[in-house]
TIDO-337748 format. One record per residue (C-alpha): x, y, z; residue in one letter; residue number from 1. Coordinates in pm, whole numbers, plus 50000, padded with zeros to 5 digits. Layout:
N
       X       Y       Z   residuo   num
       X       Y       Z         A   NUM
...
This chain:
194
       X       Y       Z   residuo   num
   50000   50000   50000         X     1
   50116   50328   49956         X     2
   49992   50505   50314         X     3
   50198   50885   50148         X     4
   49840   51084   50147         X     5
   49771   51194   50508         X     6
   49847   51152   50880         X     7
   49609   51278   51081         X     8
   49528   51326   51479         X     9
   49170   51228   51501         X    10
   48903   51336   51748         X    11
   48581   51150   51798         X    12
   48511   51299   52149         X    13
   48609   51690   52280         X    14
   49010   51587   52294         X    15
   49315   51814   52368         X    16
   49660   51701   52199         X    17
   49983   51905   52310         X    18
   50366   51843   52287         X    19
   50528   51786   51993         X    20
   50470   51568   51715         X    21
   50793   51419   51652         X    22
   50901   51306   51276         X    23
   51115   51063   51127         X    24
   51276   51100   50765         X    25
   50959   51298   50590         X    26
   50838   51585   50449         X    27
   50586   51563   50788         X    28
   50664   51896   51007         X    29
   50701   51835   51397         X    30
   50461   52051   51548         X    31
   50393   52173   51936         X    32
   50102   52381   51888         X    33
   50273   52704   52061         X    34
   50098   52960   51809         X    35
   49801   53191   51892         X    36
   49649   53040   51589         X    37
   49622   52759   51377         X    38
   49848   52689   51133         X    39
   49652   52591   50827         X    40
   49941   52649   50619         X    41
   50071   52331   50799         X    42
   49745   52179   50940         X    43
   49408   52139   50778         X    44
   49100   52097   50944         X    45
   48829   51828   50801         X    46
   48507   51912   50952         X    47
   48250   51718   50750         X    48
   47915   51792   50973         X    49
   47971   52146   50981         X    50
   47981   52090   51375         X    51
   48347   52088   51511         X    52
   48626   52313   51539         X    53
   48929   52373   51705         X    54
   49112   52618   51913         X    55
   49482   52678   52087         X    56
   49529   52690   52426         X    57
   49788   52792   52714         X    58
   50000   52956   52356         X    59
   50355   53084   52439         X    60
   50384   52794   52769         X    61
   50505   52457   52838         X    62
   50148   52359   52823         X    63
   50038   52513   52470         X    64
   49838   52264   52302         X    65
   49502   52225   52036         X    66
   49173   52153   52130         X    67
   48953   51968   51878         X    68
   48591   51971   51939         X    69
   48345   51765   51858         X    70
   47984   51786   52020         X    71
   47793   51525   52119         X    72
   47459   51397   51991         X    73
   47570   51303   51654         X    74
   47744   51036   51562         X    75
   48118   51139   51451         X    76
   48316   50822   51331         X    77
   48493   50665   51084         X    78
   48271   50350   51105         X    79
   47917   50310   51059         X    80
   47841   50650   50831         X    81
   48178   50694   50665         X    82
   48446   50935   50772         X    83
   48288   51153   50980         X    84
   48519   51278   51231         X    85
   48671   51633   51327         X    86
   49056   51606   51266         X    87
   49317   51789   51190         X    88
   49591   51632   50876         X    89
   49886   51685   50766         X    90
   50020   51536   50414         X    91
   50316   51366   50452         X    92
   50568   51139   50168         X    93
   50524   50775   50126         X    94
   50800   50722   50384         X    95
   50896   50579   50706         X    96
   50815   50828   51018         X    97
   50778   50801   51376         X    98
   50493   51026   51567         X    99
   50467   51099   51908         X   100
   50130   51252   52047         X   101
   50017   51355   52395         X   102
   49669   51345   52492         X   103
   49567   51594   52791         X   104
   49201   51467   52794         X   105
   49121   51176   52982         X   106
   48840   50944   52812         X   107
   48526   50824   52950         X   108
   48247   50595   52895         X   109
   47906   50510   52906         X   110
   47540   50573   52768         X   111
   47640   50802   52441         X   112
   47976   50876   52558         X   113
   48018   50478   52469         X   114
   48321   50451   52201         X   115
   48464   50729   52221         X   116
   48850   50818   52095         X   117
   49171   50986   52053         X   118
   49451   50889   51823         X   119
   49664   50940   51521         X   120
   49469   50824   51199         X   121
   49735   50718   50846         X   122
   49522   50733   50542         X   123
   49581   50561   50209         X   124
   49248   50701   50050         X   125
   48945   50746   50125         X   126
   48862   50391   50209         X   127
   49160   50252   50318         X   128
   49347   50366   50673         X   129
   49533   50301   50969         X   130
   49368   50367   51290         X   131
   49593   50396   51604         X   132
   49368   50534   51942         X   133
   49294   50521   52220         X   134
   48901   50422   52329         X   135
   48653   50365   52587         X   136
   48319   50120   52525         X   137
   48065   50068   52752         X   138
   48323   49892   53002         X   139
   48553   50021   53278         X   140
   48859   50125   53099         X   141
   49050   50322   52802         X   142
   49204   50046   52578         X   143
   49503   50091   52310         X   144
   49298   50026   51957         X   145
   49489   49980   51637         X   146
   49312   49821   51335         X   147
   49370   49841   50895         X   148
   49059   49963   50710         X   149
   49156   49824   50383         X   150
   48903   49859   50099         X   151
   48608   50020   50289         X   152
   48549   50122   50670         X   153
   48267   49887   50760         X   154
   48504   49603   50833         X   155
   48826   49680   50987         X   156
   49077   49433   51097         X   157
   49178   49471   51452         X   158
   49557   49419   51518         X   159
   49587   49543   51920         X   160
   49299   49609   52145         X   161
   49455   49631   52467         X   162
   49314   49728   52857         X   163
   49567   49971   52961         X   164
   49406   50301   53204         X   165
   49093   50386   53391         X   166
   48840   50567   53258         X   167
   48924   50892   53248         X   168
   49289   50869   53360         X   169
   49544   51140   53161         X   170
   49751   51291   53009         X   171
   49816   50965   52751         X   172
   50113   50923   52535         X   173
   50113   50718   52211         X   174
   50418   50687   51983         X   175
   50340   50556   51583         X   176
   50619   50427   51417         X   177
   50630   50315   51010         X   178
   50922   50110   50884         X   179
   50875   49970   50522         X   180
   50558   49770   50567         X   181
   50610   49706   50948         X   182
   50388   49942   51194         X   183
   50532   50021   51549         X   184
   50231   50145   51826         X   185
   50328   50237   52185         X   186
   50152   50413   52461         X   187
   50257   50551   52801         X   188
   50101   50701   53146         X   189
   50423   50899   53213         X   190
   50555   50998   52869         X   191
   50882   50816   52959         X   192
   50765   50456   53015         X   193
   50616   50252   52713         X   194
């Protein structure tokens, strides 16, 4: 597959990403979101209901970070009616990388909170992507979620789904690696153990 079109940080819930993105070798630009504005020169938000937005927070401090929102009541996902989430992407070269996000936002669950996430979507095309997040269901806990949409999103094929914090325990780390054709996902509590 050639996975060069788009990597994205994804937002299915009210999510707030800060520190840096670190990249690899690629044309993808490491980011810390320390402006009073978004860059869409870099950055381009997809907002396909009309509904979300974003906005940057805590600019010119340690803490600077975005804010992607997405309100609730309507469904916002990448599974059931197509690729409807608020998310920010970034085109990047067909080319190894490695991605490091933090998450401020804790997750819950529940009643219509149920499946909610935070993560770093890699897009082929508009039917075939990488999903790397972090999720809640209608259990106890956030779990570590990777699957391949390959060919449409109603079917994806799950390759970690992991019990790792509470519900609503944060800030989360996750680090995305691409080698070749080999995929590398890590998460942390502390930022320094994975």
């Amino acid at each position: 597959h050639d996975w060069s079109t788009i990597i994205v940080l994804l937002a299915l819930v009210s999510l707030v990403a800060a520190g840096e993105a670190f990249a690899g070798k690629t044309t993808f630009v490491s980011t810390d979101f320390n402006t009073y504005s978004f860059n869409r020169n870099l950055w381009t938000l997809v907002n396909p209901r009309g509904d979300g937005g974003v906005s940057m927070t805590s600019t010119n401090t340690p803490n600077a970070s975005i804010s992607i929102k997405t309100p609730g009541g309507t469904e916002h996902n990448l599974w059931t009616d197509g690729a409807n989430t608020v998310r920010i992407l970034q085109t990047a070269t067909n080319t190894d990388f490695n991605i490091e996000v933090k998450f401020l936002s804790g997750l819950v669950g529940g009643t219509y909170e149920a499946y909610t996430a935070q993560g770093v979507l890699v897009e082929e095309n508009a039917t075939s992507k990488l999903e790397f997040c972090f999720t809640t269901g209608t259990t106890d806990s956030v779990r570590a979620y990777a699957a391949a949409f390959i060919g449409g999103l109603s079917s994806p094929t799950v390759k970690v789904n992991k019990k790792m914090a509470a519900l609503g325990e944060g800030p989360l780390w996750m680090r995305v690696s691409r080698t070749g054709t080999n995929w590398r996902f890590m998460y942390s509590l502390t930022g320094t153990s994975w």
